[in-house]
N, C-alpha and C positions, 0 to 999 in steps of 0.2 A: 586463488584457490585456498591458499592457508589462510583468508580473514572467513572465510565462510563456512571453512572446518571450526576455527575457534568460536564463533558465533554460534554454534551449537550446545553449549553448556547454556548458554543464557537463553537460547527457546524453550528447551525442555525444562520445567519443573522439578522432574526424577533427578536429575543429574545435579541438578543445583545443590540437592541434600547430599550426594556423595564429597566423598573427601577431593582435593584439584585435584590430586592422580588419578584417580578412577576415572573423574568426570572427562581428565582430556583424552585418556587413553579410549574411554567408549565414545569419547566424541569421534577421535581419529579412524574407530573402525565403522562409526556411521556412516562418516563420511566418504569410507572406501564400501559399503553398504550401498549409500545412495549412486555411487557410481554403477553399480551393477543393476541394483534396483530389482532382485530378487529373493524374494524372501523363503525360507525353508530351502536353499542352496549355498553351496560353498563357495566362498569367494576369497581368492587371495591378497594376502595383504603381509607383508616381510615388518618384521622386527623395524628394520633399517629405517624404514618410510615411517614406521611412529617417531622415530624417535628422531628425525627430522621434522615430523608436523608439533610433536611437543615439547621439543628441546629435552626431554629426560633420558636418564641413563636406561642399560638395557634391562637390569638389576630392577629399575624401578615400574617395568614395565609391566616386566616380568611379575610381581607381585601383584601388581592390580589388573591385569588378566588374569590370574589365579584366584582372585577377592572375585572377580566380574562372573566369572562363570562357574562360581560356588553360588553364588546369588540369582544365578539361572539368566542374567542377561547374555552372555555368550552360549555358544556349543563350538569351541577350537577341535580343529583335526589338525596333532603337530607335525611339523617335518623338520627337517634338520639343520642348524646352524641358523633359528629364528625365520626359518622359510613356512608360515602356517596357514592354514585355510580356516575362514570364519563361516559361521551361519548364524543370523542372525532371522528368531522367526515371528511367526503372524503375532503371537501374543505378546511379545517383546514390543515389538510396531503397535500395539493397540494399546499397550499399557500406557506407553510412551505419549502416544495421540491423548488418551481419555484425559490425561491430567492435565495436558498441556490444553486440549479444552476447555477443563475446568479452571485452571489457572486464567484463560483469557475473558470467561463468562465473568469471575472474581473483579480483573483489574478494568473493566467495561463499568461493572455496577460500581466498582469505588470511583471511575473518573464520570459517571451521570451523577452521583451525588456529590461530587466534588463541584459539577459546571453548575448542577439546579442551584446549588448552595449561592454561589456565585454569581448568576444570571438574576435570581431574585433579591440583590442588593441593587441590582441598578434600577429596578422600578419601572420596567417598560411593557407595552403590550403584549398581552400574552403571544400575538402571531410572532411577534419580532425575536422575542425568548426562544419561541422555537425554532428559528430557522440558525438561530446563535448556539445551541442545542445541540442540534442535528449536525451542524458540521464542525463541532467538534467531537462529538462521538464518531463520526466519519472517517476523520484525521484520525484520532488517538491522541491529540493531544491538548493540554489545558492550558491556554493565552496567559497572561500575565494583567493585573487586575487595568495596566493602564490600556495595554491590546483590548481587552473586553469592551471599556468604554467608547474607545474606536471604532470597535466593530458594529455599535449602535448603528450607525452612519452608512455602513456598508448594507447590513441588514435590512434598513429600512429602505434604502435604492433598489435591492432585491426584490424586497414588498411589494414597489410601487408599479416595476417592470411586470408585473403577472405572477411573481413566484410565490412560493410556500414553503414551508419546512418539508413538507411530502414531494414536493416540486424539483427540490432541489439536491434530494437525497443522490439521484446518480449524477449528477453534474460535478461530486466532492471529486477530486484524487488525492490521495492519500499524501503526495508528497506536496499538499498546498498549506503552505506557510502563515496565510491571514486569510480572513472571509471578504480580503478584497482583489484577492485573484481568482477567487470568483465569481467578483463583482466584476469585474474587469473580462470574464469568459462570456459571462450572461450579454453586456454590452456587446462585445462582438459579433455574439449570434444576433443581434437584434439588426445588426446592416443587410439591408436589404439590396437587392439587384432589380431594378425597374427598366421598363422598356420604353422607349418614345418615339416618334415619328419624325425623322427628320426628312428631308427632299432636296435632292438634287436636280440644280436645273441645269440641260442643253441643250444647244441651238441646232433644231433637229435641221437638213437641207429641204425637208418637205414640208413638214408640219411646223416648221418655226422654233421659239423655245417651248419646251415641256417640263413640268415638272415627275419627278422619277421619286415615289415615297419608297424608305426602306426604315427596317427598324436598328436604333443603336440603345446598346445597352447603359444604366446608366446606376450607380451605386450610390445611396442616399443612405443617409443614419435615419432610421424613423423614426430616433426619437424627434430627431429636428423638426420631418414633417409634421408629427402632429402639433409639435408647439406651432405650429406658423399654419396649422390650419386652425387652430382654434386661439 
């Protein structure tokens, strides 16, 4: 709960600019915000509980709720002995949203020109760049120039399987570490389940032996079979 609270200065952009106090203290009351998760209503939240989510005194709290809601991001209804109710409203929530959009459209265009920069030192076909591309824009994040080289490798297995940079866009998750765990996902989907006909024989008392076809199923990599059919 408290790393999720603290992890809220570093989403928001707004907050980044405020001084720490302000930023942990409006982070602490987001955080008791998104617990209610209503906006233009009051919601309580005690002295006490900030100052166990930010380690500060009451003194210090105190003053940057007083900064927060000169500056229009609070509206406090006080009660007594640090017992108070927040609201927290639509346009506070939108302000908050629009930058932090705008901040993520920012760090998006600086890591595509950071990867184009990069992917066109290694000299490779344009499909292969792009599927190098695409999942790291996917992830968020930028390889290390020896990982890039690597990932040539991965890429072009992707290529060869059927895929694209278009192909491959929802296949990314966000917590994939190299483009060869998704080289490694791709391969899996490609095993197939086949059926074949096998036959059991028994020795009927009238009819003699018979044979009895039924079907078993039977799990093949295809990439094997097409090597061995062709």
């Amino acid at each position: 709960m408290i790393d999720t609270m603290l992890s809220i200065p570093f989403r928001y952009p707004l907050l980044k600019k405020m001084n720490r106090t302000d930023a942990m203290v409006m982070s602490a009351i987001l955080f008791a915000f998104r617990l209610h998760q209503q906006t233009g209503r009051y919601f309580y939240l005690s002295d006490a509980k900030i100052m166990d989510w930010t380690g500060f005194k009451r003194t210090a709290i105190y003053e940057a709720r007083k900064r927060l809601e000169a500056e229009g991001w609070l509206v406090v209804k006080r009660g007594h002995g640090g017992h108070n109710m927040y609201m927290i409203t639509d346009a506070v929530i939108a302000r908050l949203e629009e930058a932090d959009g705008q901040s993520r459209e920012q760090q998006q265009d600086k890591l595509r020109k950071a990867a184009e920069k990069a992917i066109s030192n290694l000299n490779v076909e344009q499909a292969i760049a792009n599927i190098i591309l695409t999942f790291i824009l996917r992830t968020g994040r930028m390889p290390t120039k020896k990982a890039l080289r690597r990932w040539i490798v991965a890429a072009r297995k992707i290529k060869e399987h059927g895929h694209s940079a278009d192909t491959i866009a929802d296949f990314v998750r966000k917590e994939d570490r190299s483009l060869f765990a998704l080289l490694k996902r791709i391969e899996k989907g490609l095993v197939k389940k086949k059926t074949r006909i096998e036959y059991e024989f028994i020795n009927d008392p009238e009819r003699g032996w018979i044979a009895i076809p039924h079907e078993v199923e039977v799990v093949e990599d295809a990439l094997e079979v097409i090597n061995e059919r062709f």
